[in-house]
N, C-alpha and C positions, 0 to 999 in steps of 0.2 A: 504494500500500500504506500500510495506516494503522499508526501504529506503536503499542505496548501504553498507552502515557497516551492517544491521542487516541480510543482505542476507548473507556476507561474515562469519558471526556469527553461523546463519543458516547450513551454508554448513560446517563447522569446528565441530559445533557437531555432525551433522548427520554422522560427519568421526568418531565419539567418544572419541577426544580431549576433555580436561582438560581447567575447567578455564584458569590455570598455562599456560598450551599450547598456549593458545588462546589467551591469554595477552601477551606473547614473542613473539608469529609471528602477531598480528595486533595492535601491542603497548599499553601500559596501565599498570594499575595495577591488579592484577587479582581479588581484589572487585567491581571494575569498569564493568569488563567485568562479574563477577555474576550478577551484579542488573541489566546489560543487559540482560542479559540469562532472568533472570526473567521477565523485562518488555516484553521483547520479546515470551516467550511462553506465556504467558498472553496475548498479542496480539492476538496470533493465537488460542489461545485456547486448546494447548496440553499439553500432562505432561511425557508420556512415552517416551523411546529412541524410540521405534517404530514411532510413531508419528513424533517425532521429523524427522526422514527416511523419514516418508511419507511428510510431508510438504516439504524437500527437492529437492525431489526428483518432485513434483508439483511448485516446484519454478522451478527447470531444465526447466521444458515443458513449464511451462507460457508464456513466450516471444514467442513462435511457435504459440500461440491460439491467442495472443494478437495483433497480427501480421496480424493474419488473414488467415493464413497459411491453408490450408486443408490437413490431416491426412487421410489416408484411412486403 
């Protein structure tokens, strides 16, 4: 389970913002926010921008499935 920073972390690369970025709009310093990056695709297991997309973009839907929602 990702917790509410590393979703919002999540969602900033998958836009293909910059440490640099990413530390000026969710505060920090931008090695802070690297060794995020790192713990955090380590978590999921990716390494490509691609990937990075796709876990995204499966974070989007998750709360619809989780929810219990039916999709047809």
């Amino acid at each position: 389970m990702l917790t509410e920073r590393e979703k919002q972390l999540l969602r900033r690369l998958a836009e293909g913002k910059t440490d640099r970025q990413i530390a000026v709009e969710m505060g920090g310093k931008r090695e802070q926010i690297a060794a995020q990056r790192e713990r955090l695709l380590s978590k999921l297991g990716v390494s490509s921008e691609d990937e990075i997309k796709e876990a995204a973009k499966s974070l989007a839907r998750w709360p619809y499935r989780q929810a219990g929602s039916k999709t047809e």
